[in-house]
C-alpha positions in Angstrom: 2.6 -33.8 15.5 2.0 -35.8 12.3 5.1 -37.1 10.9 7.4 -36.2 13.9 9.5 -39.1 15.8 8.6 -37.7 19.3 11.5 -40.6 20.6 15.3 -39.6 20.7 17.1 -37.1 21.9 16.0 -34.9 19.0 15.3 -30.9 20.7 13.2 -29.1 18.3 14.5 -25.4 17.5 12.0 -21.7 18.0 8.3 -22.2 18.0 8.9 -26.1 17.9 9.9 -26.1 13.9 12.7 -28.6 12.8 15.9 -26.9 11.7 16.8 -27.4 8.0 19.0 -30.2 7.4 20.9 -28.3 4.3 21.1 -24.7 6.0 20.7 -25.6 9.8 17.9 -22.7 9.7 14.3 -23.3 11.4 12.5 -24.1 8.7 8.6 -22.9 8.8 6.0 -23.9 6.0 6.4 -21.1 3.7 10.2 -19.7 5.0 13.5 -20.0 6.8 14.2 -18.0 10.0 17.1 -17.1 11.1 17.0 -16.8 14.9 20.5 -15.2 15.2 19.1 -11.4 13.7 15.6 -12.6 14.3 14.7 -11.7 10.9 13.2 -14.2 7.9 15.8 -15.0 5.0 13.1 -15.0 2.2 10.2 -12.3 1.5 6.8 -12.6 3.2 4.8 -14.2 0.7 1.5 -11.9 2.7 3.4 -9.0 2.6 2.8 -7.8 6.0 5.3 -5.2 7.3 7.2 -2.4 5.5 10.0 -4.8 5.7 9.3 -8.1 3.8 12.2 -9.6 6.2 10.5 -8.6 9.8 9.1 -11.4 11.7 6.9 -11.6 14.9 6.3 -7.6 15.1 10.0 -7.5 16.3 8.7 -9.3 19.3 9.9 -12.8 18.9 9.1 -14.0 22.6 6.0 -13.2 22.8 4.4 -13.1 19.5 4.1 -16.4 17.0 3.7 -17.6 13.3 2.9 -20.5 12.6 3.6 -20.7 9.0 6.1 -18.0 7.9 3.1 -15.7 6.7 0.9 -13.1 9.0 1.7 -12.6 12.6 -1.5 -10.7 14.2 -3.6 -10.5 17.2 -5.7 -7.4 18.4 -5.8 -6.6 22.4 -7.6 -3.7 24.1 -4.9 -0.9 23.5 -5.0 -1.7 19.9 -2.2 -3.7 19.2 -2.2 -6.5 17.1 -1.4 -10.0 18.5 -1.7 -13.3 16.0 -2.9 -13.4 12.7 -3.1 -16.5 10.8 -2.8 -15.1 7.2 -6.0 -15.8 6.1 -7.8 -13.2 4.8 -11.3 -14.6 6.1 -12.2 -11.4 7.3 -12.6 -12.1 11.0 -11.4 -9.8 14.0 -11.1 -10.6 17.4 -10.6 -8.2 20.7 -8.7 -10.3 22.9 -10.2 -9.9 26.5 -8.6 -7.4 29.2 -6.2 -9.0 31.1 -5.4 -12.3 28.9 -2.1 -13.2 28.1 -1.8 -14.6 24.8 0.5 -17.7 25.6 0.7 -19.2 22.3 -2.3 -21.5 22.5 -4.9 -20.2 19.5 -7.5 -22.1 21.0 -7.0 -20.7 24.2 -6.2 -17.2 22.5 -9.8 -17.5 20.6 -11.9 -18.8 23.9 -10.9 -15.1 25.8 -11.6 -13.3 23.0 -14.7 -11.3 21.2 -15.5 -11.8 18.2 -15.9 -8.3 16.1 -16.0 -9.4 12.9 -16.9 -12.5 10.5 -16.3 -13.5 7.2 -16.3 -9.6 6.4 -19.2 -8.2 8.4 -19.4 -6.6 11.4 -21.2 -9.0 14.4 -19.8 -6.9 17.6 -22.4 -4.3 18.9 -22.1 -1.0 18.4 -19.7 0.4 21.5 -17.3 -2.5 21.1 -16.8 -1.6 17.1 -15.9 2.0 18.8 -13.7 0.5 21.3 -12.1 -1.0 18.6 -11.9 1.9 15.9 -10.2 4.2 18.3 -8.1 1.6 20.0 -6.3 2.3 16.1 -5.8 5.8 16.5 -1.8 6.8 15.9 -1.0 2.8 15.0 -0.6 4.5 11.7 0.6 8.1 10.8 -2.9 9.5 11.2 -2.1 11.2 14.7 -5.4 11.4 15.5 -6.7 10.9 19.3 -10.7 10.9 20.7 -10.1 14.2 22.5 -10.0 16.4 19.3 -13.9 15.1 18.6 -15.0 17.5 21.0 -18.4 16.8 19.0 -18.3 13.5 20.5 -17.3 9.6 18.2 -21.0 8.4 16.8 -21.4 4.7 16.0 -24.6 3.2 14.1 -25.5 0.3 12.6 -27.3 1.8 9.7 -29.1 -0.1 7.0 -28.5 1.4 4.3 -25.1 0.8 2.0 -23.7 3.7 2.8 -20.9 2.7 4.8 -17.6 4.5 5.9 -16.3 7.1 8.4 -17.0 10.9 8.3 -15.3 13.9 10.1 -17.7 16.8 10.7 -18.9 19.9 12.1 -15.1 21.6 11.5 -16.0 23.5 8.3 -19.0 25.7 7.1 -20.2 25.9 3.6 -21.0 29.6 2.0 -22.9 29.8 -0.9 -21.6 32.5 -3.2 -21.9 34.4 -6.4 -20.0 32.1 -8.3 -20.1 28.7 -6.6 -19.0 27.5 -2.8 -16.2 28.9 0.1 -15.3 26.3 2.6 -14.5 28.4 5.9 -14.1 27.5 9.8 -16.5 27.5 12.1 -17.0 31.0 14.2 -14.6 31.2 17.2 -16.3 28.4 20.3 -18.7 26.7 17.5 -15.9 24.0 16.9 -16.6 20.5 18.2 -15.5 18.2 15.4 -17.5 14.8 15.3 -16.4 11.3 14.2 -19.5 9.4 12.5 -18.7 5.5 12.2 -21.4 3.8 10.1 -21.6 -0.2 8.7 -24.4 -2.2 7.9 -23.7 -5.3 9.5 -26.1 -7.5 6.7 -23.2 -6.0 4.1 -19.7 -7.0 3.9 -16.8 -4.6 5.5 -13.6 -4.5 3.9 -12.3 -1.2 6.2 -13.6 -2.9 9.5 -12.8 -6.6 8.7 -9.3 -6.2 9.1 -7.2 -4.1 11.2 -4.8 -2.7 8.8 -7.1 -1.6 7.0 -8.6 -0.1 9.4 -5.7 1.8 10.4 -5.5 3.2 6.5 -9.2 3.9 6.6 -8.1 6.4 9.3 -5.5 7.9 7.3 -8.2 8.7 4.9 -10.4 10.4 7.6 -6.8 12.1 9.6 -6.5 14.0 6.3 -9.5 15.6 6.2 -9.2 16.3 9.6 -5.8 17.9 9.7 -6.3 19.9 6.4 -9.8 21.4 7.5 -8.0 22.4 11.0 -5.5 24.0 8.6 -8.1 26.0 7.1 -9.5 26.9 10.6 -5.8 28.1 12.4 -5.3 30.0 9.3 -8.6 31.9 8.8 -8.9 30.7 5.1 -11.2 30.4 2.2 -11.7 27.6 -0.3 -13.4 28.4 -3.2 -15.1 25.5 -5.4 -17.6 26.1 -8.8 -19.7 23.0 -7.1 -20.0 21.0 -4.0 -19.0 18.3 -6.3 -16.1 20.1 -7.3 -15.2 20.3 -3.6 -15.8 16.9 -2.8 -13.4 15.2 -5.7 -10.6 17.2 -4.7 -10.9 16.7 -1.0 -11.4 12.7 -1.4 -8.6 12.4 -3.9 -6.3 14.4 -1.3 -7.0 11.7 1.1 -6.9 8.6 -1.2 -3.4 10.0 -2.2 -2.3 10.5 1.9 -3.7 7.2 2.7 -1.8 5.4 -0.3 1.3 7.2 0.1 1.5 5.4 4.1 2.9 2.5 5.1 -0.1 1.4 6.2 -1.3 0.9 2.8 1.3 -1.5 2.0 -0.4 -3.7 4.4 -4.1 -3.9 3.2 -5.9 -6.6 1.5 -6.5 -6.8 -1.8 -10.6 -6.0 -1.6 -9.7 -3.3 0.7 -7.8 -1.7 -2.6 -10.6 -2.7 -5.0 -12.9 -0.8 -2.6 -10.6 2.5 -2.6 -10.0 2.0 -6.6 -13.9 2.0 -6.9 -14.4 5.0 -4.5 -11.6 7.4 -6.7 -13.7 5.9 -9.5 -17.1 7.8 -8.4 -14.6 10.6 -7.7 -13.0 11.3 -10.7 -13.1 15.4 -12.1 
C-alpha cells in the first residue's frame, strides 16, 4: 500500500489499518475504532445507523469499511453487505451463494448490477426481487403474501414513478362528497404496483435505505386501509383531493417518524419535501 514499510516486524491491527501512535486506536481515514467494544469513538460523518457510534452492522467479522463512513452490501435475502459511502446511486444484488470475503473487486464481479448513477438498469423481475427482499428490514411489517392481488412491476415511460397499494378500498360517491369503505366480504386481493422509468433518475430505488423508507410510505397505507376493512368503517372526504392530502401526509409523517429515515440521502428528502409540497391542504 502506498506509503507503508511492508519490511519489519510491524503487524497491522483490524481491517489492515495502522493503530494510532497518540491513542493506540486503529485509525481509519475519516475515524478511530476501538476494537475492544467494537464501536467508532467519533460520529459517522454519513450518518448511517440510528447510532452514530455503530460500526460494521454489529458484524465486525464479516462485514468491512474501508474508510470510517458507510458499510453496505445487498445479498438475495435483503441484507445489506458493503457500501462505500458514495452516494453515486448504484445497487448491486450480490449473486446466490457468494461469500463476500472482503475483496470489492471480487465482491462486484459476482454481483448484478440494479442500479446506476440513479436509474434503474436491472430488468423488471430482478427490481421485484429486490423491492421485496426489503420487506420488514424497516418497521413496515409488510410480507408478499398479504398482495393476494399479486406485486406488478413495469417499466413505464412516463414520470410517474413510485409504488401504489390497491384494490383494498372502494370509493362511494355521495351527497356531499366521497366515503372510503372496504371491499365486500371475498373481493379483497390487495395489489402492490412498482413503476420507474428507467431513462429517469430513481432516488427511492437507487439506494436501499431508501427503499426500505419508501416502503414505510406504502405499509401505512396498507395497514390503515386494512384498519378500515376489520372495522367495517367509513371515511368521509368533501373531494378525492381532500382524501388524497390527508392519506399521503399520514404516510410522509410514519415514514419520517422511522428510523429508517434517518438513513436516506439527501435527494431522497428533497424528493419527499417536493411530494408534501403537491400535497399540501
Amino acid at each position: 500500500m502506498p506509503g507503508r514499510d511492508l519490511k519489519g516486524d510491524y503487524r497491522y491491527a483490524y481491517q489492515g489499518q495502522e493503530k494510532d501512535t497518540e491513542t493506540g486506536k486503529e485509525a481509519f481515514e475519516l475515524r478511530l475504532w476501538d476494537s475492544r467494544i467494537g464501536r467508532w469513538l467519533t460520529t459517522d460523518p454519513y450518518g448511517q445507523f440510528a447510532s452514530p457510534y455503530l460500526g460494521m452492522h454489529n458484524n465486525p467479522i464479516r462485514a468491512i469499511d474501508p474508510d470510517g463512513g458507510f458499510t453496505q452490501w445487498i445479498d438475495r435475502d435483503g441484507n445489506v453487505v458493503h457500501d462505500d459511502g458514495i452516494d453515486n446511486g448504484t445497487v448491486y444484488f450480490v449473486n446466490e451463494g457468494y461469500e463476500f470475503n472482503g475483496n470489492i473487486d471480487q465482491l462486484t464481479a459476482n454481483s448484478t448490477l440494479l442500479t446506476k448513477d440513479f436509474k434503474v438498469v436491472a430488468d423488471t423481475d430482478l427490481i421485484q426481487e429486490y423491492v421485496t427482499s426489503q420487506f420488514f428490514k424497516g418497521y413496515d411489517g409488510l410480507d408478499k403474501s398479504f398482495f393476494s392481488g399479486g406485486i406488478t412491476t413495469f417499466d413505464t415511460r412516463s414520470n410517474s414513478q413510485g409504488f401504489a397499494v390497491g384494490r383494498m378500498l372502494v370509493r362511494r360517491n355521495t351527497e356531499n362528497g366521497i366515503t372510503l369503505g372496504g371491499q365486500r366480504s371475498g373481493e379483497l386481493n390487495p395489489t402492490l404496483t412498482i413503476r420507474y422509468n428507467s431513462t429517469l433518475e430513481n432516488n427511492m430505488l437507487s439506494n436501499v435505505y431508501n427503499l426500505r423508507n419508501t416502503l414505510e410510505h406504502e405499509s401505512d397505507h396498507y395497514w390503515t386501509n386494512l384498519g378500515i376493512i376489520l372495522t367495517n368503517d367509513r371515511v368521509f372526504y368533501e373531494t378525492i383531493r381532500a382524501g388524497e392530502v390527508h392519506t399521503e401526509n399520514a404516510a410522509m409523517d410514519f415514514q419520517q417518524s422511522t428510523p429508517t429515515w434517518n438513513l436516506t440521502t439527501q435527494r431522497f428528502r428533497q424528493d419527499v419535501q417536493w411530494y408534501r409540497d403537491q400535497h399540501k391542504n
